[in-house]
C-alpha positions in Angstrom: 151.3 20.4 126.6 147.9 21.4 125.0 146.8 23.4 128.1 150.3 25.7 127.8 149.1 26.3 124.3 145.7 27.1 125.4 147.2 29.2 128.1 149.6 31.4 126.0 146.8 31.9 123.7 144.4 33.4 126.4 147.2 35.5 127.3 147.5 37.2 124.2 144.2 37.5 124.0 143.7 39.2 127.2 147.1 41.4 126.4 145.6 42.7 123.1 141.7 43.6 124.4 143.7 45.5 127.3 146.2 46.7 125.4 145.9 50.7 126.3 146.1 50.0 129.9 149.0 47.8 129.6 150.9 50.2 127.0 149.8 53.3 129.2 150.9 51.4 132.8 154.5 49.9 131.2 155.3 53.5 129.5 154.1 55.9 132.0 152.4 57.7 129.7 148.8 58.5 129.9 146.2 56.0 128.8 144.1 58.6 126.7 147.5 59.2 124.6 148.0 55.5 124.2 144.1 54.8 122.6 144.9 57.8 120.3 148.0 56.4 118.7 146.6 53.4 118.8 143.2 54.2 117.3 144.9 57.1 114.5 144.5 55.7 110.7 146.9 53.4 109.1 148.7 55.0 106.7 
């Protein structure tokens, strides 16, 4: 059971630091237009 945890947590991990890619691939949209919306200020 621990090593699901441990899994699922690695996952998101590896989801969030590759985030761009992943958005850009599942959305069809360019990458560089992802990391811009992503990287814009909070308001």
């Amino acid at each position: 059971m621990l090593w699901i945890i441990l899994l699922l947590v690695v996952v998101a991990v590896v989801a969030y630091r590759f985030r761009a890619p992943l958005l850009a691939k599942i959305l069809g949209q360019p990458q560089s237009r992802i990391e811009r919306r992503l990287n814009r200020p909070k308001r």
